[in-house]
C-alpha positions as CSV (number, residue, x, y, z in Angstrom):
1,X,32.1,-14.2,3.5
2,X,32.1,-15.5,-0.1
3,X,29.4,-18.2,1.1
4,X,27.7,-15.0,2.1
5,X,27.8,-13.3,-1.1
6,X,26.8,-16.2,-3.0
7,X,24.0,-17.0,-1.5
8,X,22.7,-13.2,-1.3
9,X,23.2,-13.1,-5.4
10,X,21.4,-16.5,-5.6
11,X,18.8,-15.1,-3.4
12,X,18.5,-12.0,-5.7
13,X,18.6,-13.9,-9.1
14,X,15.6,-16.3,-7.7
15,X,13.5,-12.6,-6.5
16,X,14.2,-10.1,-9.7
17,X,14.9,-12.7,-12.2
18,X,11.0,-13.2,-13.3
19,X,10.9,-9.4,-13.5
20,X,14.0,-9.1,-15.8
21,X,12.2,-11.9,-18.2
22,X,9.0,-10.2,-17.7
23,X,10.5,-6.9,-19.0
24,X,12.4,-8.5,-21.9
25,X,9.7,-10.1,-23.5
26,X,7.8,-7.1,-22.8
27,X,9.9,-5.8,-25.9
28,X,9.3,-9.4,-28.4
29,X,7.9,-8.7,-31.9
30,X,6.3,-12.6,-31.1
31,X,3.6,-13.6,-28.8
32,X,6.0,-15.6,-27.0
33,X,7.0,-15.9,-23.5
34,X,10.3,-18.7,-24.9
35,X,10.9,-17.2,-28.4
36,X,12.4,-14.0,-28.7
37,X,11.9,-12.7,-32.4
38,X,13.5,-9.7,-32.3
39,X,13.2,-6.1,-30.7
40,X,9.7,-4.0,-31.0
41,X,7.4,-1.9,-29.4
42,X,4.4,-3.0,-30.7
43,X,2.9,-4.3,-27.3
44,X,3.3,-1.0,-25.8
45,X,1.0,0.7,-28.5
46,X,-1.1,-2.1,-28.2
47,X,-1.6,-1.3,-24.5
48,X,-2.6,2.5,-25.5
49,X,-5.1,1.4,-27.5
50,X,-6.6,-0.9,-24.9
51,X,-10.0,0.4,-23.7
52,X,-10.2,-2.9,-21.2
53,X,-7.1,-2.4,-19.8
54,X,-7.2,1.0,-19.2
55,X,-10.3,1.1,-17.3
56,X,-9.2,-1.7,-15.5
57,X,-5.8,-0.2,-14.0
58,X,-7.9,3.4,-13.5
59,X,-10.5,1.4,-11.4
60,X,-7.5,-0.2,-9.2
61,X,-5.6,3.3,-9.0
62,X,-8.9,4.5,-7.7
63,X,-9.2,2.3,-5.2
64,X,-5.8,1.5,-4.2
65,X,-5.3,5.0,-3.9
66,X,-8.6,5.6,-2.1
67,X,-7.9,2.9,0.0
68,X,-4.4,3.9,1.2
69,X,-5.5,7.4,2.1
70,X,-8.4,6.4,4.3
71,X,-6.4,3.6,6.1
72,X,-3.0,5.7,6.7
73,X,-5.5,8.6,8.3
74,X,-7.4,5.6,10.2
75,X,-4.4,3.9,11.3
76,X,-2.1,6.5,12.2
77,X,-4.7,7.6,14.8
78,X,-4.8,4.0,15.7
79,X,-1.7,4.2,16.3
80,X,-1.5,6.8,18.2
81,X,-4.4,5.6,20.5
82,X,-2.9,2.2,21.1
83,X,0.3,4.1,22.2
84,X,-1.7,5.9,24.4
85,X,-3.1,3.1,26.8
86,X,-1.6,2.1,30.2
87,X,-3.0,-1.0,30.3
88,X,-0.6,-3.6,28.6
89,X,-3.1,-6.9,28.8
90,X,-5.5,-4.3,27.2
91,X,-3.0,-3.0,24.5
92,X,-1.7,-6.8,24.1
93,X,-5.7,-7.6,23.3
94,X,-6.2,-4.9,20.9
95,X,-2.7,-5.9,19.0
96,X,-4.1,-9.1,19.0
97,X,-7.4,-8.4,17.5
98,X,-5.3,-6.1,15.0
99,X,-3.0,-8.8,13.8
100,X,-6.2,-10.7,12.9
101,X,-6.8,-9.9,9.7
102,X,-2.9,-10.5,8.5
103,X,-2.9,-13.8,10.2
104,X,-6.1,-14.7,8.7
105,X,-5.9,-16.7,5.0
106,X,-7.0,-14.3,2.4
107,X,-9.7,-16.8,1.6
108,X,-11.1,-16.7,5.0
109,X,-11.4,-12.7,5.0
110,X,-13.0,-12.9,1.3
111,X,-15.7,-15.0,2.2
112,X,-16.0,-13.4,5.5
113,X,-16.7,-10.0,3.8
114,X,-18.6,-11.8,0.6
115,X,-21.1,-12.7,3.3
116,X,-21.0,-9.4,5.0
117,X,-21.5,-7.3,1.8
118,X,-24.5,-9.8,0.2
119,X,-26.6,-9.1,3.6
120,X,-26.1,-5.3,4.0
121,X,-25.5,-3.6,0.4
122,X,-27.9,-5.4,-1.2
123,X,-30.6,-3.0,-1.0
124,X,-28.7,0.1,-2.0
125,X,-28.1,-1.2,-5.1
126,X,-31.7,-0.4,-6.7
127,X,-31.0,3.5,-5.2
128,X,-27.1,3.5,-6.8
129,X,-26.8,0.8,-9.0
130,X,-23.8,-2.4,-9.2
131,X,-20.8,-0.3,-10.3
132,X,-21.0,2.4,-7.5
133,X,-21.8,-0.5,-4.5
134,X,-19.4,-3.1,-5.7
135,X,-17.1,0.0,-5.5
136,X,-18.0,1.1,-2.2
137,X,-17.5,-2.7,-1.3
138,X,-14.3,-3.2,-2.7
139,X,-13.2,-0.3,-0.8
140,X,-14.4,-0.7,2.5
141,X,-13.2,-4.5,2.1
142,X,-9.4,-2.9,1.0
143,X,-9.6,-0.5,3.8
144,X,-10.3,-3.4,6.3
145,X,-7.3,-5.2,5.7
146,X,-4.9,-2.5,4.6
147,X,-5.1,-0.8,7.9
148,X,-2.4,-3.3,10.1
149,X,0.2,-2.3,8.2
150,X,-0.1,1.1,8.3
151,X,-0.6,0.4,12.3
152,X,2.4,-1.7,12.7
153,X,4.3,0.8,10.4
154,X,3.7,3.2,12.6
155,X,3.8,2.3,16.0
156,X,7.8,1.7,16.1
157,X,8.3,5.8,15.0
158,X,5.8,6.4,17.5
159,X,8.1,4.3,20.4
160,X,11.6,5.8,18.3
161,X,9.8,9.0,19.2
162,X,11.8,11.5,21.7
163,X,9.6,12.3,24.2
164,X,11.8,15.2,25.7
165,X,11.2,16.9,22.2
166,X,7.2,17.5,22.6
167,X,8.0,18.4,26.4
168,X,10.5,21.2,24.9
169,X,7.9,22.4,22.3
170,X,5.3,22.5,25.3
171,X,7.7,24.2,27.6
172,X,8.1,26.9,24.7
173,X,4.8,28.1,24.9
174,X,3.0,25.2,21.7
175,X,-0.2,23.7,22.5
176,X,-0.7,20.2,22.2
177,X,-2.2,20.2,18.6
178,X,0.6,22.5,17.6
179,X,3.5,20.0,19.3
180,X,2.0,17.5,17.1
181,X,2.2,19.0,13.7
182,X,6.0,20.6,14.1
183,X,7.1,17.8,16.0
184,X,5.9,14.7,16.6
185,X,4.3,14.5,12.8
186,X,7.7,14.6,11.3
187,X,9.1,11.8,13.0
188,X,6.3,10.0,12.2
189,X,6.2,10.8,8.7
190,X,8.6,7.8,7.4
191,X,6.6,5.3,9.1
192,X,3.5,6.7,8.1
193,X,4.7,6.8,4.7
194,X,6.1,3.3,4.7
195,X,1.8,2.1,5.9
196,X,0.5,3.9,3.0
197,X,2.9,2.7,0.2
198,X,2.0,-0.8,2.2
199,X,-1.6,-0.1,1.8
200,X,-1.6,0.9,-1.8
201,X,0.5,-2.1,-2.4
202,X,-1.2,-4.5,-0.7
203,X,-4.6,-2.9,-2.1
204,X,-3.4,-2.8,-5.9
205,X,-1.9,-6.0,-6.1
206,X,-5.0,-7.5,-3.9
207,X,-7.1,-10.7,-6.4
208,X,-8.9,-13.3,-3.6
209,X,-10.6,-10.2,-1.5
210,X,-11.8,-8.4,-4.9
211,X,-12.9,-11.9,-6.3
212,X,-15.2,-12.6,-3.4
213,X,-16.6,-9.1,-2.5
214,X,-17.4,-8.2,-6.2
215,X,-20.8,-10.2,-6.5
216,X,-22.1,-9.4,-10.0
217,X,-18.4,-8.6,-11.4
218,X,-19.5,-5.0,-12.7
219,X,-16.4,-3.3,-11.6
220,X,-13.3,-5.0,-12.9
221,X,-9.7,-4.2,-11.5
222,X,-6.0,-5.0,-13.1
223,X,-5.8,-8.6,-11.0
224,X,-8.9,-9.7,-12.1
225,X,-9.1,-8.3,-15.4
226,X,-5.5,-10.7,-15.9
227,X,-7.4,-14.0,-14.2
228,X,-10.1,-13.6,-16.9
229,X,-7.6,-13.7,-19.7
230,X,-5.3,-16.6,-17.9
231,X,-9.5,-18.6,-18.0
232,X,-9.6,-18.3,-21.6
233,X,-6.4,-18.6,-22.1
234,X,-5.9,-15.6,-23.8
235,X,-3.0,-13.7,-22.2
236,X,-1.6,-11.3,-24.6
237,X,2.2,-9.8,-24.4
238,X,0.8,-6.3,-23.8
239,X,0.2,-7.2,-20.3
240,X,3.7,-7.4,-19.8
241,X,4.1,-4.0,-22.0
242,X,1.5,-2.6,-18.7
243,X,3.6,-4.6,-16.0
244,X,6.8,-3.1,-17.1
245,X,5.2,0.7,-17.1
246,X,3.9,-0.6,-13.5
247,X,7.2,-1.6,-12.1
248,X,9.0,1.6,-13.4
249,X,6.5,4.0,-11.9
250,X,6.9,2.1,-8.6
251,X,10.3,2.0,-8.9
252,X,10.6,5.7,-9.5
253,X,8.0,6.3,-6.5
254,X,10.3,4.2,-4.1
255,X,12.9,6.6,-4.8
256,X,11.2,9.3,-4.1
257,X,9.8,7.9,-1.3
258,X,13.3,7.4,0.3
259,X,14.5,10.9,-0.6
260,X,11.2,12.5,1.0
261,X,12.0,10.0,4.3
262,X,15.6,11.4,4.4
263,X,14.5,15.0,3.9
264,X,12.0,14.6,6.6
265,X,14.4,12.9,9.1
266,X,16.9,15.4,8.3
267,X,14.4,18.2,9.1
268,X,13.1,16.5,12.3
269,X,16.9,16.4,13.7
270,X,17.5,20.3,13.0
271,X,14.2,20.6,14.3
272,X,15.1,19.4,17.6
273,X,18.5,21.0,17.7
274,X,16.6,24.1,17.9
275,X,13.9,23.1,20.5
276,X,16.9,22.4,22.6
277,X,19.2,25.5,21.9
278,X,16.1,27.7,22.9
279,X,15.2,25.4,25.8
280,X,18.8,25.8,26.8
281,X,18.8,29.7,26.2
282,X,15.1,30.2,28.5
283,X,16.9,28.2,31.3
């Protein structure tokens, strides 16, 4: 047991370790990432002030955010469809082709889609310009490989699912569409929930894709924005001031997250202690 517990610490100190640093030196009066010089807040009102970086980390909110969206409604219907098949060579084949894009080397899906894009957008940009088609791009490219997780996030609700509940609901007079929403949805909703935090991660933290797809580099998100300072050397410590604002706003949205997941569970469970009582009672 102690083996246990020392390896889970070590294995904890190796994961969060970098963040802890990361947030310290957020706080250095130096430009330093070895020295600490003494307590100060100067990076954070340097990242206020930042006109770069702020346009930067609203262009990957946008598109992480649009991203998610699109592939949690895409891929919970997916989902649902895959679910729905009675063949299991033909729902082992679409699985398969699923899975591709997660197997696949980031760098192989970047060039893939660099190739796609330089072939079929090209034209539209004389009718809309670079920013709005290396944004449509970068979206449709984030939407692409966003939307396994969001499948495989929610197809084990979908087989957790209790069957006998929709029959109930249908037995108590609901229609299909209606069965969906008041029951089936909130069993679904953690996993679904869990795809699209997976999306938005996955999209918001995304660097190769973005660096491949983005031909003329007119539309410039919070990874790439960092690689061109890491070129030229020229790093500054208010980046970590941004990171550390990053990490507490995920942090905080985790835990809401889990709270919304435990409401909705809750609320599915009393859900279908009712569906049963009145069942029970029309019998």
């Amino acid at each position: 047991m102690k083996a246990n517990k020392t390896w889970l610490i070590v294995c904890f100190a190796l994961l969060y370790a970098p963040i802890v640093i990361l947030i310290f030196f957020s706080f250095n009066s130096l430009e330093s990432t070895g020295v600490f010089g003494g307590f100060s807040l100067k990076w954070y009102q340097s990242i206020i002030s930042n006109a770069g970086a702020h346009k930067a980390l609203i262009n990957s909110l946008v598109i992480a955010v649009t991203s998610s969206v699109v592939a949690t409604l895409v891929g919970t219907l997916a989902a649902l469809g895959i679910s729905k098949l009675r063949s299991k060579a033909f729902r082992s084949t679409v699985m398969t082709v699923t899975n591709i894009p997660m197997v696949n080397p980031d760098i192989v899906t970047a060039v893939s889609m660099a190739f796609l894009f330089m072939g079929t957008l090209t034209g539209l940009r004389f009718l809309k310009g670079d920013d709005t088609v290396d944004m449509i791009a970068l979206l449709i490219a984030h939407i692409t490989f966003s939307l396994p997780y969001v499948i495989l996030s929610v197809l084990p609700k979908i087989r957790q699912m209790d069957v006998s509940q929709t029959e109930a609901a249908l037995d108590l007079g609901c229609r299909p569409i209606q069965a969906f929403f008041k029951v089936e949805l909130p069993q679904l909703l953690p996993g679904i929930l869990t795809g699209m935090i997976m999306a938005f991660t996955m999209s918001f933290d995304d660097f190769v894709i973005s660096y491949f797809v983005r031909p003329k580099a007119t539309v410039q998100t919070l990874p790439l924005l960092i690689y061109s300072m890491t070129g030229k050397g020229t790093v500054t410590p208010d980046m970590y001031a941004l990171s550390t604002f990053m990490i507490v706003a995920i942090f905080i949205l985790l835990v809401l997250t889990n709270l919304a997941s435990t409401r909705t569970e809750r609320a599915a469970r009393r859900q279908a202690r009712k569906l049963k009582k009145r069942q029970e009672a029309n019998k």
